[in-house]
VEXKE-376420 format. One record per atom (N, C-alpha, C): residue number from 1; residue in three letters; chain; z, y negated, x. Coordinates in steps of 0.05 Angstrom, whole numbers. Atoms other than C-alpha are relative to their C-alpha. Layout:
N
{NUM ala A {Z Y X}}
...
***
This chain:
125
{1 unk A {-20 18 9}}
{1 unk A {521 -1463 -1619}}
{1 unk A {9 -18 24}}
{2 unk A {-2 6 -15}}
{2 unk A {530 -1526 -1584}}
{2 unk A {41 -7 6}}
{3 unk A {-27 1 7}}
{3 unk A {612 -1533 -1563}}
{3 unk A {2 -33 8}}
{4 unk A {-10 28 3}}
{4 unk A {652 -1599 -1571}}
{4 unk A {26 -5 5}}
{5 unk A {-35 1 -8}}
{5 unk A {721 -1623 -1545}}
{5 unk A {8 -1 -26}}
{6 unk A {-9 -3 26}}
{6 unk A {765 -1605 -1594}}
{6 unk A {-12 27 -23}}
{7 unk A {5 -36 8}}
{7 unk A {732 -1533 -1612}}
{7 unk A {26 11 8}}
{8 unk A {-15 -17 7}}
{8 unk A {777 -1484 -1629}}
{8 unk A {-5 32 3}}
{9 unk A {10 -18 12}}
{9 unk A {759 -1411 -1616}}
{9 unk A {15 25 2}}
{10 unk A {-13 -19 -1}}
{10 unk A {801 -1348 -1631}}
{10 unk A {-12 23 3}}
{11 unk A {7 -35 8}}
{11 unk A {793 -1274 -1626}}
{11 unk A {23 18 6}}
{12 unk A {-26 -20 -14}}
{12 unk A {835 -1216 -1607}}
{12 unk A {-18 27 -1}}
{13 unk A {13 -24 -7}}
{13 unk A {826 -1150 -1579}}
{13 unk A {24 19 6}}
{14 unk A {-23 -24 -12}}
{14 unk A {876 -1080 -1570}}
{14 unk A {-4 8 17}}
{15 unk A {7 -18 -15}}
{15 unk A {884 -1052 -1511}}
{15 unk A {8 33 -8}}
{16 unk A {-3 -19 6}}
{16 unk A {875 -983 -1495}}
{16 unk A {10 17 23}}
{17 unk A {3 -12 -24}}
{17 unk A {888 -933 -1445}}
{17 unk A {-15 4 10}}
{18 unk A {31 -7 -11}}
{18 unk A {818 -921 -1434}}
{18 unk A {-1 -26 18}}
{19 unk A {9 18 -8}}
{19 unk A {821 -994 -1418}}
{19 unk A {17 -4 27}}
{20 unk A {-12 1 -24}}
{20 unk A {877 -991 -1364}}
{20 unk A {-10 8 13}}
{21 unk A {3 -19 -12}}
{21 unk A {857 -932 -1341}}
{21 unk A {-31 -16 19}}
{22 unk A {28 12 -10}}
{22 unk A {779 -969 -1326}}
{22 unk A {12 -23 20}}
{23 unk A {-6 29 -8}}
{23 unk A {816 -1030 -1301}}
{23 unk A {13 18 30}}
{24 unk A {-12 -7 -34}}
{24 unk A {857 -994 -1238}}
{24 unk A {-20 9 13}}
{25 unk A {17 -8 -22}}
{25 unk A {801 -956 -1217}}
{25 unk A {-20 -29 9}}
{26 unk A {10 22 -9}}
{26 unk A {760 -1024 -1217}}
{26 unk A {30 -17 24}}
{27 unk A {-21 15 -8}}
{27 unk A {817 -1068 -1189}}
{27 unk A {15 16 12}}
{28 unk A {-27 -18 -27}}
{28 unk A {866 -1016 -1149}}
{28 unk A {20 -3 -8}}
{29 unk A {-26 11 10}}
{29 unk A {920 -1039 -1189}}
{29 unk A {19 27 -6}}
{30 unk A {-2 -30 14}}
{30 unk A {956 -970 -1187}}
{30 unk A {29 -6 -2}}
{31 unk A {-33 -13 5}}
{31 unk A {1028 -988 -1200}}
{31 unk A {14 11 -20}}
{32 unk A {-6 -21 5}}
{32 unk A {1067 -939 -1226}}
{32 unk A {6 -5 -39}}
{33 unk A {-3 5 17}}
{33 unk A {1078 -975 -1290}}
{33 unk A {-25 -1 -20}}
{34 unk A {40 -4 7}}
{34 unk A {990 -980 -1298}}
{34 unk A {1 26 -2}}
{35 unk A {5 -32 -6}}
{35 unk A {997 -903 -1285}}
{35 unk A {17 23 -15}}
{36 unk A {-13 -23 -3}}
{36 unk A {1054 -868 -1309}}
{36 unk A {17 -21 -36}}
{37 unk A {-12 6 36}}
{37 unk A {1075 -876 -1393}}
{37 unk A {21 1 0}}
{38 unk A {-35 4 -1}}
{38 unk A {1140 -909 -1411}}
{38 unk A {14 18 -26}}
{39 unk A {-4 -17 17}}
{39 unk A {1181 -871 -1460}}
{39 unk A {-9 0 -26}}
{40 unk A {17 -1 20}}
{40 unk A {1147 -893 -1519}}
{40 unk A {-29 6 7}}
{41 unk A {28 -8 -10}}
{41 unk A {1080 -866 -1486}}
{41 unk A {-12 -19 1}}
{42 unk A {13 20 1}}
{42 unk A {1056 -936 -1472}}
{42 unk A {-3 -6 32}}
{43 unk A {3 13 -16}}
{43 unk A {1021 -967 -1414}}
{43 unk A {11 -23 14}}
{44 unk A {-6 35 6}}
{44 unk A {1037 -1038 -1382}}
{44 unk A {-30 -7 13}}
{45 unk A {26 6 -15}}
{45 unk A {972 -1070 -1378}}
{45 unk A {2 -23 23}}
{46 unk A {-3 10 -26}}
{46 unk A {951 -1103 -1313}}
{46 unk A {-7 -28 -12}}
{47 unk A {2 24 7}}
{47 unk A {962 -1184 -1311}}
{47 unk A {-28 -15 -4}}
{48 unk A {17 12 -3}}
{48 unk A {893 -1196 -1301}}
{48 unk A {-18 15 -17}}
{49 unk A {16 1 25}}
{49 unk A {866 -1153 -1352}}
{49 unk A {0 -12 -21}}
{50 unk A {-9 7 18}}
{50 unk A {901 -1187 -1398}}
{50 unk A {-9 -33 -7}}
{51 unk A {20 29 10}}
{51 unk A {873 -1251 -1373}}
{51 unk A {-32 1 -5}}
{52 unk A {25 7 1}}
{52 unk A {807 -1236 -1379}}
{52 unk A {-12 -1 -32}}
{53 unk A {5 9 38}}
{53 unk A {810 -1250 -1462}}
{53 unk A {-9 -21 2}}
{54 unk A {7 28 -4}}
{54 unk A {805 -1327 -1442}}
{54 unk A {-33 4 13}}
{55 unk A {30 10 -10}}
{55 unk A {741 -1313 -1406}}
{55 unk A {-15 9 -19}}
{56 unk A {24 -5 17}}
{56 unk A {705 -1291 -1464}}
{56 unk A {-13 -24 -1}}
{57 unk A {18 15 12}}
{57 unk A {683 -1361 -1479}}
{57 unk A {-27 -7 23}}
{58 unk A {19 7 -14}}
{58 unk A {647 -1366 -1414}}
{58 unk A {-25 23 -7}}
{59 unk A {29 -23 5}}
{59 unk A {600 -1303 -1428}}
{59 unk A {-10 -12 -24}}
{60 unk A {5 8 17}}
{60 unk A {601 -1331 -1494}}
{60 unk A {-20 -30 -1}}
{61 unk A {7 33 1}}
{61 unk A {573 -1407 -1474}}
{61 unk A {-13 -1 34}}
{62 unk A {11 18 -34}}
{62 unk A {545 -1398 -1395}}
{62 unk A {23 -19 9}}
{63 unk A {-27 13 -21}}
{63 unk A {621 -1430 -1368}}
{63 unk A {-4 20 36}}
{64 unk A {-11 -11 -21}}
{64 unk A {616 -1420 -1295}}
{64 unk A {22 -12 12}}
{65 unk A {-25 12 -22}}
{65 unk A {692 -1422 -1273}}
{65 unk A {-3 -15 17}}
{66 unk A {-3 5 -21}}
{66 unk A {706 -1468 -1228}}
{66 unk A {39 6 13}}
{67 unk A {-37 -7 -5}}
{67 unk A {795 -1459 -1225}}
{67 unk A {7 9 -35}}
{68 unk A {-9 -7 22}}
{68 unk A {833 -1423 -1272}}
{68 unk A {35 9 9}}
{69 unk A {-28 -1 -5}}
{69 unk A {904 -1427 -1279}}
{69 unk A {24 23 -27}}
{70 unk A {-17 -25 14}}
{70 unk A {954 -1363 -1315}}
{70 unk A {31 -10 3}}
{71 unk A {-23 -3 4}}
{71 unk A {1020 -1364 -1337}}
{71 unk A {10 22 -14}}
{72 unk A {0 -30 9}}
{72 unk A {1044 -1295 -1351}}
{72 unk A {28 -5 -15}}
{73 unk A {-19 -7 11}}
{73 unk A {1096 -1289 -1394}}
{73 unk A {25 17 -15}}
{74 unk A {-17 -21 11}}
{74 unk A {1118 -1224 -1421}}
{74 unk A {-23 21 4}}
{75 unk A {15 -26 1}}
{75 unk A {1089 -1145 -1419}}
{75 unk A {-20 0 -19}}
{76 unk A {12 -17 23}}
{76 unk A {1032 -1128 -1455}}
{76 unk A {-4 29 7}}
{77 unk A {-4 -33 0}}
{77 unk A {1029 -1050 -1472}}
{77 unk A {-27 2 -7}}
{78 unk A {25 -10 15}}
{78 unk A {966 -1009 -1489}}
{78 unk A {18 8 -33}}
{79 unk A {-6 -2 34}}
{79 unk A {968 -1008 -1575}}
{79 unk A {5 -22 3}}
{80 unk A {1 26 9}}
{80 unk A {984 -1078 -1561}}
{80 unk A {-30 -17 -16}}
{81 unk A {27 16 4}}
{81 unk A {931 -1132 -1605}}
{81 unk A {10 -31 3}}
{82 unk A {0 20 -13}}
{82 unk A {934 -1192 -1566}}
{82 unk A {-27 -21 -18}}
{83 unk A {25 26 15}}
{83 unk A {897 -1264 -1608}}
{83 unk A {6 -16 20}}
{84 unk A {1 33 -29}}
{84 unk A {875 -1318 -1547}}
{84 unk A {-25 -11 -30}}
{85 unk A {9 14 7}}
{85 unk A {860 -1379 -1572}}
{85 unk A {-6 -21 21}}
{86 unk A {10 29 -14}}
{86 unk A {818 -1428 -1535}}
{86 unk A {3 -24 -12}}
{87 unk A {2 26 13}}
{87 unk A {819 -1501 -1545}}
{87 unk A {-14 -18 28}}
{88 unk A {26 26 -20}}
{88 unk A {759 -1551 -1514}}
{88 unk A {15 -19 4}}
{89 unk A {-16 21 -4}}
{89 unk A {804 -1601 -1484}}
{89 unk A {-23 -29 9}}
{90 unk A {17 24 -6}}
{90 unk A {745 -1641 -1448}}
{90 unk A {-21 10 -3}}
{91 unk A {35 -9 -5}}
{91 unk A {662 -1633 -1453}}
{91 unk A {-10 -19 3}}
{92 unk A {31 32 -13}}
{92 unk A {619 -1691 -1414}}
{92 unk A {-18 13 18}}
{93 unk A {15 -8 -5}}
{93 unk A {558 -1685 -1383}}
{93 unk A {2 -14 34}}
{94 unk A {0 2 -40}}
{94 unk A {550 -1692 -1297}}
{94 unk A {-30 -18 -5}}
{95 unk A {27 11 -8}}
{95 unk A {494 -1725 -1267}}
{95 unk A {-15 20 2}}
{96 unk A {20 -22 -24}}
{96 unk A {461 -1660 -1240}}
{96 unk A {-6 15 -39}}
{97 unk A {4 -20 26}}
{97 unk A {457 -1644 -1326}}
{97 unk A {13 20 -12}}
{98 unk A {-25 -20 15}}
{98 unk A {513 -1603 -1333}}
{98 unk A {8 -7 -8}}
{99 unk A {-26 13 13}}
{99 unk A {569 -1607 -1372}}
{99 unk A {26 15 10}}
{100 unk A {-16 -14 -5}}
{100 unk A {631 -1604 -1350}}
{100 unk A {18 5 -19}}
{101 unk A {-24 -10 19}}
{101 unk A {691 -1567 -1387}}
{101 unk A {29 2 9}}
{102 unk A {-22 -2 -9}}
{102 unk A {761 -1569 -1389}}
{102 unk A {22 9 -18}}
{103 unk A {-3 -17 29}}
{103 unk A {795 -1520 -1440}}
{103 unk A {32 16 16}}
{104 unk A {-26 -6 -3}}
{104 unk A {863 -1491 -1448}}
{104 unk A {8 32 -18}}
{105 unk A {-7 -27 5}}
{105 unk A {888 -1420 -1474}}
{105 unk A {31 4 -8}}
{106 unk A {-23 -17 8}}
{106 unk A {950 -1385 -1510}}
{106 unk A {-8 24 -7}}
{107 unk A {-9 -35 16}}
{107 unk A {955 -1308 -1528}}
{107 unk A {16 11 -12}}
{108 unk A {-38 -15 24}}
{108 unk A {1008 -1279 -1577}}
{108 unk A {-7 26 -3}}
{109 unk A {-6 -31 11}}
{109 unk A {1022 -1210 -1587}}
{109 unk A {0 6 -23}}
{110 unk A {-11 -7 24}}
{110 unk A {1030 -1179 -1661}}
{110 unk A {18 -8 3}}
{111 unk A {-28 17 9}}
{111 unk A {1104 -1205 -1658}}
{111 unk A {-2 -21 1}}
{112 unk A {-2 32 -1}}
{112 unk A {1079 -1270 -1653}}
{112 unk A {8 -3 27}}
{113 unk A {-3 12 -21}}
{113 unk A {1098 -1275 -1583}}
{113 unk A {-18 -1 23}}
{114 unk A {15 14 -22}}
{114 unk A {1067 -1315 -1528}}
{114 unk A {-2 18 24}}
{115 unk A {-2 -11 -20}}
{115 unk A {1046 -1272 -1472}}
{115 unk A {-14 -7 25}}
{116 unk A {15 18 -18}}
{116 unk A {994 -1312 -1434}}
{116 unk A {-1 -29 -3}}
{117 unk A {1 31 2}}
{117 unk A {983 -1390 -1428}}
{117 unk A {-15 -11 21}}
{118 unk A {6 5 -23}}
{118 unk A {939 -1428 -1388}}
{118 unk A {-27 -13 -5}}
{119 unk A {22 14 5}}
{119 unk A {879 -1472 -1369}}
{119 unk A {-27 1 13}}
{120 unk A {19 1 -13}}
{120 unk A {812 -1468 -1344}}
{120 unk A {-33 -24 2}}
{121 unk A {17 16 2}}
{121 unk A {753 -1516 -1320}}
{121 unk A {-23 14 10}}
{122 unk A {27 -8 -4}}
{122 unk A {679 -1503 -1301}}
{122 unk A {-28 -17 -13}}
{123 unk A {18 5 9}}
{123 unk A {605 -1523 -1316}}
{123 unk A {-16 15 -24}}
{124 unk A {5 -11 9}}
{124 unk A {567 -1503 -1366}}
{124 unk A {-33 2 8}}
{125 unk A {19 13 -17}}
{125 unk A {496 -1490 -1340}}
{125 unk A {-21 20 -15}}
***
């Protein structure tokens, strides 16, 4: 599928504890909040697992990042199901045959609320 400024693409995913739990030992992220269950037996997942929903479209399309910009906005928990929506803001082609991209991101929680925001550019190659 070829993409086009002005694509649209959603998905969502729950975290889990399995998934924190994988993410500190990768990442070192051990604070006590990643580690130790709040009284409703919930996690807080780490900021950067949380961004890595927006990068699906690069595995999805060959996007190699070039800057990516996060705006964190509120906790997500493990049992949270987080929907990111991408939107293709720019797609032209370089001289060297790439194309470059320039795409933008929101995340909502089940309550409808915004917990990520943010933009990212790169080639597509």
């Amino acid at each position: 599928m070829s993409l086009q400024a002005g694509d649209v693409f959603t998905f969502e995913r729950t975290f889990t504890m399995e998934d924190v739990e994988l993410f500190t030992k990768v990442s070192g992220d051990e604070g006590s909040h990643h580690v130790i269950p709040d009284e409703q037996g919930r996690l807080v997942i780490q900021g950067l697992l949380t961004a890595t929903l927006p990068t699906k479209i690069g595995g999805d399309h060959n996007v190699l990042a070039r800057s990516v910009n996060f705006r964190f906005l509120r906790p997500v928990y493990t049992g949270d199901t987080i929907t990111c929506e991408v939107a293709i803001e720019k797609l032209e082609k370089q001289n060297d045959n790439r194309k470059y991209l320039l795409a933008s991101f929101q995340c909502i929680n089940q309550r409808e609320k915004k917990v990520l925001k943010g933009s990212f550019d790169g080639v597509i190659v």
